[in-house]
C-alpha positions in Angstrom: 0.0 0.0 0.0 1.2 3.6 -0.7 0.4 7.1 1.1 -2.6 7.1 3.5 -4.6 10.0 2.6 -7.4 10.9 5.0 -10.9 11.3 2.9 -12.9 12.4 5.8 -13.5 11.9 10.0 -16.7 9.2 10.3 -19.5 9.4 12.6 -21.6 6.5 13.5 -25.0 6.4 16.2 -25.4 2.5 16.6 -29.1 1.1 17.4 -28.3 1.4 21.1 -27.7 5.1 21.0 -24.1 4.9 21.2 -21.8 7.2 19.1 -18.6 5.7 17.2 -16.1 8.4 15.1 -12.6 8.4 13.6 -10.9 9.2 10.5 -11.2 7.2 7.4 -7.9 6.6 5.0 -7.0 5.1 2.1 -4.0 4.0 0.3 -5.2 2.7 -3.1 -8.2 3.7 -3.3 -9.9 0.4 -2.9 -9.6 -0.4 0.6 -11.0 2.0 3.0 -9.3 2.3 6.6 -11.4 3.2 9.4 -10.7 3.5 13.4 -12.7 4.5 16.0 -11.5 6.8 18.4 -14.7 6.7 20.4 -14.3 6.4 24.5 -14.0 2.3 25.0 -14.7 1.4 21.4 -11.1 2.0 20.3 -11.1 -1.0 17.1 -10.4 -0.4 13.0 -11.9 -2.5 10.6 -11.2 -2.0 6.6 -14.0 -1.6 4.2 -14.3 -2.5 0.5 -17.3 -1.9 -1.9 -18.5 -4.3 -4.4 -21.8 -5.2 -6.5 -23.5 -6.2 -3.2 -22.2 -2.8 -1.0 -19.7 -2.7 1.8 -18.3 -5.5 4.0 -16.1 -5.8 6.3 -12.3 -6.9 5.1 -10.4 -7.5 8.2 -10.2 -5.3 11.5 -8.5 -5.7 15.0 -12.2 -7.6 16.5 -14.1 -10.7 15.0 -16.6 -8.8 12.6 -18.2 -5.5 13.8 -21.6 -4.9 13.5 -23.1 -4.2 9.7 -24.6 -1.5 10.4 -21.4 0.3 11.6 -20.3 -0.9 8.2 -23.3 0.5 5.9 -23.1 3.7 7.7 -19.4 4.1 7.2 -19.6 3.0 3.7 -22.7 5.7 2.9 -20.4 8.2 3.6 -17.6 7.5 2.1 -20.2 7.1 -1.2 -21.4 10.4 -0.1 -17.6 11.9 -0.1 -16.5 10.5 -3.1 -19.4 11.8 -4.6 -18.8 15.3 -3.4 -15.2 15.2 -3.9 -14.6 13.6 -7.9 -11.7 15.0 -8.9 -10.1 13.4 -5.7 -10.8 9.4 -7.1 
């Protein structure tokens, strides 16, 4: 992988209420680096889209819940939208 560059800072509210953030990177464009920096949640997972959406590709914990992964993945969609010239 070459140069992280950060695309945006992530914000997730989980079904429970609680609120996960951190920073979003990538290196190739492909695989999509995310790690929460939220108060006892502190895990990354990395993200890839296909035909089907976003899964989960690996992380530090034994698959995190999808909806942390759909919501991260909607905004990354939303940022690359926004942002063109940058893919």
């Amino acid at each position: 992988m070459g140069v992280k560059k950060h695309l945006l800072d992530a914000e997730v509210k989980l079904s429970g209420g609680k609120v996960v953030k951190g920073p979003v990177t990538t290196s190739d464009d492909k695989t999509y680096y995310f790690k929460s920096h939220s108060g006892g949640s502190d895990f990354y997972l990395y993200l890839i889209r296909d035909d089907n959406g976003w899964y989960e590709s690996g992380g530090n914990e034994a698959g995190q819940p999808q909806e942390i992964v759909d919501q991260i993945g909607q905004q990354i969609d939303t940022y690359l939208k926004e942002n063109p010239i940058l893919n």
